[in-house]
Every structure is written in C-alpha cells, then in structure tokens.
C-alpha atoms as one frame of an Amber mdcrd trajectory, in Angstrom:
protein
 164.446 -22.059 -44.409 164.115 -25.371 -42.114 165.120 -28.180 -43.595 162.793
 -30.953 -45.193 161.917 -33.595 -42.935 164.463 -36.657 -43.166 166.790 -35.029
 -45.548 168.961 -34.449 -42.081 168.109 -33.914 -38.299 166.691 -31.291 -36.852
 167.031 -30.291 -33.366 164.989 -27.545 -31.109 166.481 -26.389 -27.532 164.522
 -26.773 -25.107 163.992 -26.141 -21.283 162.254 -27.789 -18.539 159.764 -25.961
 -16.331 157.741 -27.051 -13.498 154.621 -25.913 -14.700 155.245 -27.475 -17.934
 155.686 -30.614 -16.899 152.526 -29.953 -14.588 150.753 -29.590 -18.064 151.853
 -32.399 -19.335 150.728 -34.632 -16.705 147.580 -34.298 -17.089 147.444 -36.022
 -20.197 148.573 -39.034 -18.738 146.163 -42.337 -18.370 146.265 -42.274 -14.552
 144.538 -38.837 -14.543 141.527 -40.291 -16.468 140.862 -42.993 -13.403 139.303
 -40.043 -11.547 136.299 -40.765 -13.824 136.250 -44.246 -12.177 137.385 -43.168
  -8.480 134.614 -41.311  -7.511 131.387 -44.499  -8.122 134.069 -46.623  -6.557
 135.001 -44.451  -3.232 130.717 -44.298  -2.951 130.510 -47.963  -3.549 133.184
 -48.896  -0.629 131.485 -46.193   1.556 127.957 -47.246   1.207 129.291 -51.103
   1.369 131.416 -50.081   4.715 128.041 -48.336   6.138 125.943 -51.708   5.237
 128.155 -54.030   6.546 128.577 -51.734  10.176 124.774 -51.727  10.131 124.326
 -55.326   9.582 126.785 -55.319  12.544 123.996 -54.127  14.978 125.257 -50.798
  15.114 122.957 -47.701  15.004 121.707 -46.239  11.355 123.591 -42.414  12.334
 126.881 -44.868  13.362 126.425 -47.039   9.934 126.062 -43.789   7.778 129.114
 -41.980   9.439 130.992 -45.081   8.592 129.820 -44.859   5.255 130.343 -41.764
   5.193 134.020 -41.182   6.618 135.016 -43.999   4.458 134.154 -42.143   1.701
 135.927 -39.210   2.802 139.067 -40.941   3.443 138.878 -43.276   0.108 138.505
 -40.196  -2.638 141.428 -38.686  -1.262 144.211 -41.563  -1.045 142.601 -43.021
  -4.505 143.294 -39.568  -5.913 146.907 -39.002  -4.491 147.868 -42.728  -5.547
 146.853 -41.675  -9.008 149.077 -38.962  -9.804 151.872 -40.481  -7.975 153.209
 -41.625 -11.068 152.593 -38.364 -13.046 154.357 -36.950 -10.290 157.520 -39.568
 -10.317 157.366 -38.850 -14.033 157.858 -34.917 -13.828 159.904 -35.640 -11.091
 162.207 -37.715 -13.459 161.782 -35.194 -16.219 163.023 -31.978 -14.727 165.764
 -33.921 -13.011 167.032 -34.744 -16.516 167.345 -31.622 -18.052 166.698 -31.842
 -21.220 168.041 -29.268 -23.414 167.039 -30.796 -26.788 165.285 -32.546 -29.223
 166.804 -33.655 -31.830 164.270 -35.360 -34.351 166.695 -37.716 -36.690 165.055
 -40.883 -39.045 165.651 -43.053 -36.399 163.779 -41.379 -33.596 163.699 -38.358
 -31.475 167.066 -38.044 -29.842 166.647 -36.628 -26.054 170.066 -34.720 -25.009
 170.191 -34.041 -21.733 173.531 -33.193 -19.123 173.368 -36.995 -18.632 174.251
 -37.728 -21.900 171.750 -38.473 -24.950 168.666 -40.893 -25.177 167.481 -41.836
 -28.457 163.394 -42.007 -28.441 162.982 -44.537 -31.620 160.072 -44.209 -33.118
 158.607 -47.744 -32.887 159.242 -47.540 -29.508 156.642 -44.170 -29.423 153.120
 -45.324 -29.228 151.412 -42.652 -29.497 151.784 -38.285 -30.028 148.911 -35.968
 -28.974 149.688 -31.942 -29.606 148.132 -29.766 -27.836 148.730 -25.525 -27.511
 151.362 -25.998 -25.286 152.814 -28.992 -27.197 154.023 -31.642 -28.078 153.262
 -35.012 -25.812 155.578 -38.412 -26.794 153.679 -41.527 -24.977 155.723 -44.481
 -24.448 153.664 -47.630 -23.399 150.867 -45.605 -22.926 153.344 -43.238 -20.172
 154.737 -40.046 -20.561 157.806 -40.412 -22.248 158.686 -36.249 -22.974 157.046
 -33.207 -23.685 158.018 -30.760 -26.470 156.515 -27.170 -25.524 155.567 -24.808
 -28.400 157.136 -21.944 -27.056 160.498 -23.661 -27.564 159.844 -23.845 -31.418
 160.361 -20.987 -33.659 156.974 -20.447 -35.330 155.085 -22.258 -37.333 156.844
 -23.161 -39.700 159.237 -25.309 -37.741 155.907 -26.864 -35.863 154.572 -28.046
 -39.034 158.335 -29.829 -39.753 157.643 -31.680 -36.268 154.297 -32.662 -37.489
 155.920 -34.299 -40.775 158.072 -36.197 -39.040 155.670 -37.497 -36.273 152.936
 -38.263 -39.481 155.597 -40.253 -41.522 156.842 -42.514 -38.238 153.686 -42.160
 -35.829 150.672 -44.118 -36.634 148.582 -43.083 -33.414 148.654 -38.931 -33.262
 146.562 -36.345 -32.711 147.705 -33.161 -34.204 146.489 -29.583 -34.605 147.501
 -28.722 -37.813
C-alpha cells in the first residue's frame, strides 16, 4: 500500500535516457517559437529581396536573395531555438538522477552529485503527459519524471496528489 500523500516522503528511482530527455524537450517554450520562425524567416527574405532590388539589381538576382536568405534564416532560427533544450538535456543526463523523492517541502532531486531540493513554490508549473511527468521552473525545464519509472497506477495517482495540493498551474491526466 503507498503511503498517503504528506503523511511521509515518497521516493521513485529513476534513470536518465537520451531519448527521454529528447521527449521532454519538446515541451519546452523555445520549441513553440517555430510557430513564429517561419512568417519571420519569409519576412527577412522577401525584405532582403526588396531592398537588393531597390538596389538596381535584376528581379531573378533580388528573388535569389530573397530567396537564399530565407533558406539560410529558417535553419539558424531553428538550431538557436533548441539550443537551450539541448543545454538542458545536456545538463540533465550529466546529472544522473536516480530519484525523486517527493517530501512536503518539494521534490527532492538525488543525483551522484549530491541532492537538490525542487521546492514547490519555486515549481511554476507541471504538465503530465504518457511518458510523464514534466516540472517547469521559470517557465524552463527543470526535470522530467517518466511513467515507466513508477510502479502502476496507483503510485501515479500519489504523484498527482501531491503536485494538486502544492501546484497551482498543472495539467494532469488523471
């Protein structure tokens, strides 16, 4: 039987994969500027293209301009936006960590380095999802909880208690 939530802590192993953290990246903020990248990489292209034509060069030179500027834009605006998802994951898997331990105070992270305590005024916001559990910090990535680490449902729903009493801002399945 798992144990009430806030009578005493409750901790799940963990383990960090790759693809996991993968996952979990797309569910950060930066990912949802690709909505906004694309009008502004054809905005700079077509504005590059009008200002080489208004330049006296030819319409075919003023449209490749346009046109290679948009080529070259989309793809640096995209790689610049998950270069923080990626320094995140990065951080993540370098860390280790081997448990959560959700307490009254927060959700304790232990890791090889030594524990980090995740208070829960400090966590702005928890989305779950099938593979998990995401903890935002500041509206960043702050760890990831993955659902095959828990034992069933049972000990999902106690996470869900604990994140509904402290969390004010979560979106949960169940």
């Amino acid at each position: 039987m798992l144990p009430e939530p806030h009578n005493k802590p409750h901790t799940v192993a963990t383990d960090s994969r790759p693809f996991d953290l993968g996952y979990a990246s797309l569910y950060s903020r930066w990912v949802e500027l690709d909505v906004y990248l694309f009008p502004a990489a054809i905005l700079l292209g077509a504005l590059f293209g009008f200002i080489a034509f208004k330049a006296g060069l030819s319409t075919d030179t003023s449209l490749a301009a346009g046109g290679i500027t948009m080529l070259v834009v989309r793809p640096a605006l995209l790689i610049a936006s998950q270069l923080d998802p990626i320094y995140q994951d990065w951080k993540s898997v370098r860390t280790k960590t081997t448990a959560h331990v959700f307490t009254a105070d927060g959700v304790e992270l232990a890791s090889v380095s030594g524990p980090t305590l995740l208070r829960w005024t400090s966590i702005s916001k928890v989305v779950e999802t099938k593979k998990g559990f995401l903890f935002y910090r500041d509206g960043k990535l702050a760890t990831f909880l993955p659902a095959r680490n828990l034992e069933g449902p049972a000990e999902a729903e106690l996470i869900r208690k604990f994140i509904r009493k402290n969390i004010a801002d979560s979106t949960l399945r169940g």
